[in-house]
N, C-alpha and C positions, 0 to 999 in steps of 0.2 A: 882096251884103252890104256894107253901110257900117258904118264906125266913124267915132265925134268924141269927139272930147275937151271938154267944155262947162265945165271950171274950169281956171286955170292951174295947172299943173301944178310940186309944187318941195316936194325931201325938208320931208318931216313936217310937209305937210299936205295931207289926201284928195285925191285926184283921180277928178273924175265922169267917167263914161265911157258911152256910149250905142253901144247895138249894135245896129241895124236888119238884121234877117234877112229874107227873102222870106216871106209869108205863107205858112203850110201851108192856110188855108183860102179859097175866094175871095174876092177884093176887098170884094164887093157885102156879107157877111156881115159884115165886120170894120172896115170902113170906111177900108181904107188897104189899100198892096200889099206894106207894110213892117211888122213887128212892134216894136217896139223893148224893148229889154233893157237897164235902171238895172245898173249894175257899177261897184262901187268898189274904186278902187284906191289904196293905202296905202304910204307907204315904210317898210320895216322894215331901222331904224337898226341895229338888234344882228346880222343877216343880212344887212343891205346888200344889199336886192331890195325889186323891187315885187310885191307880191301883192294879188291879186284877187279878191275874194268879192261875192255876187250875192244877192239875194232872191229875184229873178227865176230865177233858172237854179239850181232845186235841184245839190245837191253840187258846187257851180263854188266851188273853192280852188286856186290856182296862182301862181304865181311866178317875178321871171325877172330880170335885172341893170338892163335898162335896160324904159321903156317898151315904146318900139319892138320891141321883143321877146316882150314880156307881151302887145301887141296883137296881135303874130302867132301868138300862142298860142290867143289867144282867137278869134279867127278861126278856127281849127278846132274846139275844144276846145268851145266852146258848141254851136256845134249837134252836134255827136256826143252833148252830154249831154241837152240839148233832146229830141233823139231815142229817146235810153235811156228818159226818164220820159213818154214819151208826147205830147207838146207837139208 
């Protein structure tokens, strides 16, 4: 699994976040060995976190003090839910 960060990142304004998971389907099907997953992440000024919500990854809503934290969240937290809805 890879994460990047593809905008600079800096309270109160969006940060892009790209999450490449291992294919669940073969390569040859999908055309790559990576899925990649659009994730944005927000600073919320009045809670002082960052949270994460997804278009990609039905019911992905999370939150956590710093990035760094919020990515390791999401590192788990995505594909468990990827998993839940059939993906």
């Amino acid at each position: 699994m890879r994460l990047r960060a593809v905008a600079g990142a800096h309270k109160g304004r969006p940060y892009k976040v790209f999450l490449w998971l291992p294919a669940q389907r073969p390569a040859a099907t999908i055309g790559a060995m990576y899925t990649p997953y659009f994730i944005r992440a927000e600073w919320e000024a009045e809670a002082a976190v960052w949270v994460a919500t997804s278009n990609d990854v039905p019911g992905l809503a999370t939150e956590a003090d710093t990035l760094e934290a919020l990515a390791a969240k999401l590192r788990t937290l995505v594909p468990e839910l990827l998993a839940l809805n059939g993906e």
